[in-house]
C-alpha positions as CSV (number, residue, x, y, z in Angstrom):
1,X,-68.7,-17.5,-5.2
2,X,-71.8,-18.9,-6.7
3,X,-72.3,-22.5,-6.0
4,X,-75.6,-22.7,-6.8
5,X,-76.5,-20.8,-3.6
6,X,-80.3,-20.6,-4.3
7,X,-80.6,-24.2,-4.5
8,X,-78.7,-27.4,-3.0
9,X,-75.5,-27.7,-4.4
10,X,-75.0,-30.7,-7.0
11,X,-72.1,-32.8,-6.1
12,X,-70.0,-34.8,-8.1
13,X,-70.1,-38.8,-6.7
14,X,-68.2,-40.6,-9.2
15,X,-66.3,-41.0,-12.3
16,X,-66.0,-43.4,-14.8
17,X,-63.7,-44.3,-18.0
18,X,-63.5,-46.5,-20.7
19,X,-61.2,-47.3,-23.8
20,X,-62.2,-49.1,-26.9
21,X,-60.4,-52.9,-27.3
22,X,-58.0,-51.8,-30.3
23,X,-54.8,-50.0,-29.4
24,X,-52.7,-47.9,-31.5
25,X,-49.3,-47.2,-30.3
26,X,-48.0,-43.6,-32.4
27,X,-45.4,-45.6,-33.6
28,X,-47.6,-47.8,-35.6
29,X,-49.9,-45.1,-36.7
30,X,-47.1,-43.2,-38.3
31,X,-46.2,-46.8,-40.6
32,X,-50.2,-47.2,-41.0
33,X,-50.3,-43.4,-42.5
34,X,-47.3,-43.1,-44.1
35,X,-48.6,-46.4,-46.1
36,X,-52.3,-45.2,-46.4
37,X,-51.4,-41.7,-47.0
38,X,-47.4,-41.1,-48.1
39,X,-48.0,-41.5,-51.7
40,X,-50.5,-39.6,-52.3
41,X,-50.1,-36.3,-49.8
42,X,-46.9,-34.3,-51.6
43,X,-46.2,-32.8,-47.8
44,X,-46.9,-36.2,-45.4
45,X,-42.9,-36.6,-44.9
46,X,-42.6,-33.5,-43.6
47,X,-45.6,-33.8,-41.9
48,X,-44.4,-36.8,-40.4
49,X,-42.4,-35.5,-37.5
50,X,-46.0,-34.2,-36.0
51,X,-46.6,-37.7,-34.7
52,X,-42.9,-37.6,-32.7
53,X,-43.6,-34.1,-31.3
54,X,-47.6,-34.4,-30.7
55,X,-46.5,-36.2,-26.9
56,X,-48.8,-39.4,-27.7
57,X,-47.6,-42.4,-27.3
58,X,-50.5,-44.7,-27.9
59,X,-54.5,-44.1,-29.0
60,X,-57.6,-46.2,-28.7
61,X,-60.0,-46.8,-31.6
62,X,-63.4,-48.7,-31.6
63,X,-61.9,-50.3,-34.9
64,X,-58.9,-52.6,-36.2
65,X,-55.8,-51.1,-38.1
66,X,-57.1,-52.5,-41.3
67,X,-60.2,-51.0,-41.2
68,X,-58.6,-47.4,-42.1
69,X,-57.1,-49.2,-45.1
70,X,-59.8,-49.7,-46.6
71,X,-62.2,-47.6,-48.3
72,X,-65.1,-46.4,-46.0
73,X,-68.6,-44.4,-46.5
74,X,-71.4,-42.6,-44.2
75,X,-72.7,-46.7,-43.5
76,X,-70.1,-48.2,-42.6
77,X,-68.7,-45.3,-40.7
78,X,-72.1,-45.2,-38.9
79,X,-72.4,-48.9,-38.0
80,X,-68.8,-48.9,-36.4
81,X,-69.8,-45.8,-34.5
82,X,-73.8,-47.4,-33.0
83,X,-71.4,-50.8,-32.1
84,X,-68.5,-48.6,-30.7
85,X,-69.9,-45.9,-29.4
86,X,-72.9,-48.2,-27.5
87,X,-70.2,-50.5,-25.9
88,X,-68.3,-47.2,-24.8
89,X,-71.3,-45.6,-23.3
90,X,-71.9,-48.7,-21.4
91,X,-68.5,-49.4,-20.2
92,X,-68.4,-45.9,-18.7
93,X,-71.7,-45.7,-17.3
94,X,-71.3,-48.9,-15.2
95,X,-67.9,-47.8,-14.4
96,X,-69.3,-44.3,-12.9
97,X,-72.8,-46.2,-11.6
98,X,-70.3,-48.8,-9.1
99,X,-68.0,-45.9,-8.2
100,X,-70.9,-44.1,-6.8
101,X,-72.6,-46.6,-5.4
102,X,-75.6,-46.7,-7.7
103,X,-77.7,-48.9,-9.9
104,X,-79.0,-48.5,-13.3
105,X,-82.5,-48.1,-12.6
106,X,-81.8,-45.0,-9.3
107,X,-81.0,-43.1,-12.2
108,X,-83.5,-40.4,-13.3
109,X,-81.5,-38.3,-16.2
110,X,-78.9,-39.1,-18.6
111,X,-77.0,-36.7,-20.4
112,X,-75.5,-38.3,-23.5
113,X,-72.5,-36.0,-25.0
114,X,-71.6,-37.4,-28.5
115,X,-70.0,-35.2,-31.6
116,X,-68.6,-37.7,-33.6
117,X,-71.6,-40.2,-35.1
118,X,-75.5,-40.0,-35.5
119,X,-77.6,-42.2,-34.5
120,X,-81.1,-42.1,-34.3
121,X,-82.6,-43.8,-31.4
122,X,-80.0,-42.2,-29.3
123,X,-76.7,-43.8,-27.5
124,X,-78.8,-44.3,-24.4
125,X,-81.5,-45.7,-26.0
126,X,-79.4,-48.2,-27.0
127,X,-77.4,-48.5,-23.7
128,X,-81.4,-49.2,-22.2
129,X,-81.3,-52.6,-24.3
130,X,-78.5,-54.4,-21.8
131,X,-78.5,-51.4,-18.5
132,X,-81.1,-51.7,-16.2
133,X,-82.2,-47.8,-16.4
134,X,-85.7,-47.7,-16.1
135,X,-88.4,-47.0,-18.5
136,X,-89.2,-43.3,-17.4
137,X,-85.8,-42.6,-17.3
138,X,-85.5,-38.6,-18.7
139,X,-82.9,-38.3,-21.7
140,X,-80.9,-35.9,-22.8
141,X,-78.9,-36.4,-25.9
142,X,-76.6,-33.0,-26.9
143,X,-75.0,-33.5,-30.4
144,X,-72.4,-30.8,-31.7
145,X,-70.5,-29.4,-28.0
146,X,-67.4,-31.9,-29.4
147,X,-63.9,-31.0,-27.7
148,X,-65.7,-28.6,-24.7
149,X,-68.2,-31.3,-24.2
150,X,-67.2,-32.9,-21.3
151,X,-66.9,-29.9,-19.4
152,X,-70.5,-28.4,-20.6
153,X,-72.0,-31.3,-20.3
154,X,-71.4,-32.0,-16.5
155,X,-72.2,-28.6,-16.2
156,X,-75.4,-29.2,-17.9
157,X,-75.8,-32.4,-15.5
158,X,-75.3,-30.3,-12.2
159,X,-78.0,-28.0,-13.2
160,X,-80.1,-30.7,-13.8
161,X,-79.7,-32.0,-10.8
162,X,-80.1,-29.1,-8.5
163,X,-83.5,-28.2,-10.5
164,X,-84.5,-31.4,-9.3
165,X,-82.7,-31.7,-5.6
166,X,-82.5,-35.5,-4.6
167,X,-82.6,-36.4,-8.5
168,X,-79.8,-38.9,-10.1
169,X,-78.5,-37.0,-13.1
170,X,-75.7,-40.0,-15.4
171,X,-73.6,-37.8,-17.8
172,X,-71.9,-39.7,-20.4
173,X,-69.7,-38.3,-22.7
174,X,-69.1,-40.8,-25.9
175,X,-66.5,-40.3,-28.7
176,X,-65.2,-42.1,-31.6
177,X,-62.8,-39.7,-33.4
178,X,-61.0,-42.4,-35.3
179,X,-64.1,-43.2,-37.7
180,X,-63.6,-40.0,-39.2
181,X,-60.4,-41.0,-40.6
182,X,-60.1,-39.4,-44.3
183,X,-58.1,-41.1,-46.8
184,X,-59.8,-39.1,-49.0
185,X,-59.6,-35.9,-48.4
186,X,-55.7,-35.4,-48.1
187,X,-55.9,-32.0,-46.5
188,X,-53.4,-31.5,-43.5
189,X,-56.5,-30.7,-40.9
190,X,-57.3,-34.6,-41.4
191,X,-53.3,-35.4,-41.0
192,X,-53.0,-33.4,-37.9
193,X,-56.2,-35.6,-36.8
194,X,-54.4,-38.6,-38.0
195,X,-51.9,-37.4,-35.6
196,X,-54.0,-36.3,-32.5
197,X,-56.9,-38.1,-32.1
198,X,-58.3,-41.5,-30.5
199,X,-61.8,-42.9,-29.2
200,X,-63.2,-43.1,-25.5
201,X,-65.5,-42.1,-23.3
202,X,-66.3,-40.9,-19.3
203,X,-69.2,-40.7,-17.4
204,X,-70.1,-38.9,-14.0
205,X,-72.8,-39.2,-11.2
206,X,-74.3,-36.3,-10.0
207,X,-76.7,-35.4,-7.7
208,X,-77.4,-33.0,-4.4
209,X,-77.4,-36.1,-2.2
210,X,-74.0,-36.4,-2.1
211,X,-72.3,-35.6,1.5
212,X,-68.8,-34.3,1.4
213,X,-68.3,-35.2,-2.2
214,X,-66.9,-32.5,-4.3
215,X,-69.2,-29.5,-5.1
216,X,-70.4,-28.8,-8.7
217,X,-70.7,-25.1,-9.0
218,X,-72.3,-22.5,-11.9
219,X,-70.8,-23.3,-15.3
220,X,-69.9,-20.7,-17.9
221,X,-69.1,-20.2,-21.2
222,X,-67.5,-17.8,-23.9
223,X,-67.9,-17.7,-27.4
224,X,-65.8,-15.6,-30.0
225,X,-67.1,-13.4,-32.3
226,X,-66.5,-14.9,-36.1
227,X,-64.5,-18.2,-35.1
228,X,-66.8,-20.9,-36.6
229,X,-63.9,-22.1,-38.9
230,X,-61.3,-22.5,-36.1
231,X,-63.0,-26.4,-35.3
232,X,-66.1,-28.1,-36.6
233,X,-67.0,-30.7,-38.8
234,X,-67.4,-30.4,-42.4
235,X,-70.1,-32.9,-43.8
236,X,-69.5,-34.7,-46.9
237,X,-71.2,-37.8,-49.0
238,X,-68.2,-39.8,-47.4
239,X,-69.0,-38.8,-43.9
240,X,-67.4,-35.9,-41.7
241,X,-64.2,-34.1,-42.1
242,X,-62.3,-32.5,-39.5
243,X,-62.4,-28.7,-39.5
244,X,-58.7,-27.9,-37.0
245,X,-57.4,-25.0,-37.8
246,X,-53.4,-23.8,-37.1
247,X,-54.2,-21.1,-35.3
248,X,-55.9,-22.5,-32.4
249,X,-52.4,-22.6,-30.2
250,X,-51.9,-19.0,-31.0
251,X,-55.7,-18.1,-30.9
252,X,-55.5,-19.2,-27.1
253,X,-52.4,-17.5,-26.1
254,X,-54.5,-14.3,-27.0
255,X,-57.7,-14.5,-26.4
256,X,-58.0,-17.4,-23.7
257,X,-56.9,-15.4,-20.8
258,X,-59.7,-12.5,-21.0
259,X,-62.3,-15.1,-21.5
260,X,-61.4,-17.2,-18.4
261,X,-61.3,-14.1,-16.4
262,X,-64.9,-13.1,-17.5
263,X,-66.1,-16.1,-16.9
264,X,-64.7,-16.3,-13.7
265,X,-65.9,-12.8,-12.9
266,X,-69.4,-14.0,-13.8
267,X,-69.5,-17.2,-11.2
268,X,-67.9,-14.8,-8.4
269,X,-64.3,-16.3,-8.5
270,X,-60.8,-15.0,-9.2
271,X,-57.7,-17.2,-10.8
272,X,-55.8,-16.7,-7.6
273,X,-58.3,-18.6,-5.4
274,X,-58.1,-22.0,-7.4
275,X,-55.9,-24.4,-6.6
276,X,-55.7,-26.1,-9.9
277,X,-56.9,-25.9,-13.6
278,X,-58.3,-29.2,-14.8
279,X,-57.9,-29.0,-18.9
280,X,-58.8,-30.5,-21.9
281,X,-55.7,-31.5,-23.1
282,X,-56.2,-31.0,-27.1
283,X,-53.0,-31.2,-28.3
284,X,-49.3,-30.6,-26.3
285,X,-49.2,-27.5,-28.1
286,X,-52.6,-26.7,-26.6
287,X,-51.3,-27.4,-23.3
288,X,-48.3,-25.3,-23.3
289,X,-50.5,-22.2,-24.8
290,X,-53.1,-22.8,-22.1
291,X,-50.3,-22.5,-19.3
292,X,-48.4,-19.6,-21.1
293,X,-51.9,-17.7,-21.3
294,X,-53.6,-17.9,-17.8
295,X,-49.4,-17.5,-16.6
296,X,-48.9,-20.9,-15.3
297,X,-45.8,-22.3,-14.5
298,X,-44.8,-24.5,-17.7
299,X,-45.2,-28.4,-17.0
300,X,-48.1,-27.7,-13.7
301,X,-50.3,-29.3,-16.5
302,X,-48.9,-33.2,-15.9
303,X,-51.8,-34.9,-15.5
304,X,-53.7,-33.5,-19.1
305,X,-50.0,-34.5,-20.3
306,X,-50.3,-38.3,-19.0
307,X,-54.2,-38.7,-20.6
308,X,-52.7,-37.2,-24.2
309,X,-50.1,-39.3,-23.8
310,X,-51.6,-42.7,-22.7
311,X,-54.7,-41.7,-25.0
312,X,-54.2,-39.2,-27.4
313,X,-57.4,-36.4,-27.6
314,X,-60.6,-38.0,-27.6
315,X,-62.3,-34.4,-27.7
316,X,-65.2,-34.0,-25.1
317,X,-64.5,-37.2,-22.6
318,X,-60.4,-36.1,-22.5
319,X,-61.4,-33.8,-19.6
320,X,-63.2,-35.9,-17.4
321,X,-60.5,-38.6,-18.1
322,X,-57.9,-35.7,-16.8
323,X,-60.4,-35.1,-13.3
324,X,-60.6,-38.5,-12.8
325,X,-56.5,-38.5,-12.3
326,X,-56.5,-35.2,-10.3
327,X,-59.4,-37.0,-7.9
328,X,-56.6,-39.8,-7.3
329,X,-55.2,-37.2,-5.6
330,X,-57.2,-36.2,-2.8
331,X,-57.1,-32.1,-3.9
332,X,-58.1,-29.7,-1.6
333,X,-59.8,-25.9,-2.1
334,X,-61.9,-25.0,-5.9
335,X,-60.9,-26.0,-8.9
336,X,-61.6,-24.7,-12.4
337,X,-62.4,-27.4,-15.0
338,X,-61.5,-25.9,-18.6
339,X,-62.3,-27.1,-22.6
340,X,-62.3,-25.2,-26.1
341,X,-64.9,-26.4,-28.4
342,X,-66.5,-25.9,-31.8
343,X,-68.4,-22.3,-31.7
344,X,-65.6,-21.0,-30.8
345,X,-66.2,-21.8,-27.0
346,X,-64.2,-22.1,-24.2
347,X,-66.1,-23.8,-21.3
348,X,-65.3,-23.5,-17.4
349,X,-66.6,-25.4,-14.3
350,X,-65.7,-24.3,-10.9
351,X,-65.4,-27.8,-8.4
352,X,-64.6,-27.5,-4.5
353,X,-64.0,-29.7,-2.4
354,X,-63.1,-29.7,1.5
């Protein structure tokens, strides 16, 4: 089992999570949509009874209800994502910082993860402007990992942070689905996201000066041959629209199994010696395809049910939000942090604690 055995082992010393100030219970969302969207998409009544079966009861956004009644553009999609987005980031960050006992300007990397706005000076540029992080401060902004990016990117972080052994690595993982809301469009991916999706955002310490905290070990990833129209972004004059395709339920109870195991194979570990997957919840149907696949036992997936119920899937922090809950519970032996992203990619982490 390679835990970065040529070099100290990055450990994980806290985790932080933050919502956006605008709730949207499901039940409004469906009235919101069905006004917004019922006239003019010939299928949304039947498409309706997705928001009772998706297992959400309430979302997050970084903007109002009204907002997604009116008309909106690459501008105004952009502003609400630099003012959401950098409140997010922060939030989190400090959140993460206090849990591990750190301040702002101890920290020597950040890792922004961030799929669903651009901006140009990046999120923790911005964050620099009210945190204390200091002015040599190393960034790294990654653009494009979206659902699989929480899991990559504290991978990413923990290799970071062993290179550098006594280094203090901040990943923050930053999403604001909701802006890409398309009235527009009227093609049942962007219903579905209608249906699924909410903003948030999680952050994580890492660094090899960590004690007994848990141990980050060697991430991996799997990519599938011809899958780039399984989940992406298409990019329009209007701003980005959801690429989700059906399959993706069905696409894992195939293919995720083989890929898990190869990765696993790679980092020196077998399913049978963890003592719990920690997933990206994408959607329930996601869930239940991930348990049927690597054979768990249906329902051992509560807590990825709890974060898509109590937030919906707010791609790449989702997972971190999930090992934030599993923490809470004082687990023992390796666990095996999971995500599916754009590529198509499914990302693993081994974590072990004592």
């Amino acid at each position: 089992m390679n835990f970065h055995a040529a070099m100290p082992a990055a450990r994980l010393l806290g985790v932080g999570t933050a919502v956006p100030p605008h709730q949207l219970p499901q039940d409004m969302v469906k009235i919101v949509a069905k006004r917004v969207l019922g006239e003019r998409y010939a299928d949304f009544d039947r498409l309706t009874r997705s928001f009772d079966n998706a297992g959400i009861d309430n979302r997050y956004s970084v903007v109002p209800f009204d907002w997604f009644e009116q008309v909106q553009d690459w501008p105004s999609r952009t502003r609400a994502y630099l003012d959401g987005a950098t409140a997010l980031f922060i939030d989190a960050a400090q959140q993460a910082l206090d849990t591990a006992g750190w301040r702002a300007d101890e920290v020597d990397t950040i890792v922004t993860i961030s799929s669903t706005g651009i901006a140009t000076p990046t999120l923790d540029a911005r964050a620099m402007q009210t945190m204390a992080f200091r002015a040599d401060v190393q960034r790294v902004p990654v653009f494009g990992l979206g659902c699989a990016g929480g899991v990559t990117g504290l991978s990413l972080a923990a290799r970071l942070a062993a290179a550098s052994p006594g280094s203090k690595v901040l990943l923050v993982a930053v999403e604001t689905c909701t802006l890409s809301f398309r009235a527009d469009r009227l093609q049942k991916a962007d219903i579905i996201a209608t249906v699924l999706f909410g903003d948030g955002a999680a952050a994580a310490c890492v660094s090899t000066d960590g004690g007994d905290h848990p141990m980050l070990g060697q991430g991996a990833e799997h990519t599938w041959a011809d899958t780039l129209p399984i989940m992406g972004w298409d990019v329009d004059p209007d701003g980005f629209g959801v690429v989700f395709d059906r399959s993706i339920p069905e696409f894992v109870k195939q293919n995720l199994a083989d890929a898990v195991a190869s990765s696993l194979d790679k980092i020196g570990l077998k399913q049978s010696e963890l003592s719990r997957l920690v997933c990206h919840p994408g959607g329930a149907k996601v869930v239940e395809a991930i348990e049927s696949a690597l054979h768990l036992e249906q329902g051992v997936l509560n807590h990825e049910r709890e974060v898509l119920r109590d937030y919906g899937n707010m791609s790449a922090p989702t997972a971190l939000f999930v090992l934030k809950r599993v923490l809470a519970d004082n687990p023992t032996g390796t666990m095996l942090m999971t995500a599916l992203g754009p590529g198509f990619t499914a990302s693993v982490l081994p974590i072990r604690f004592s």
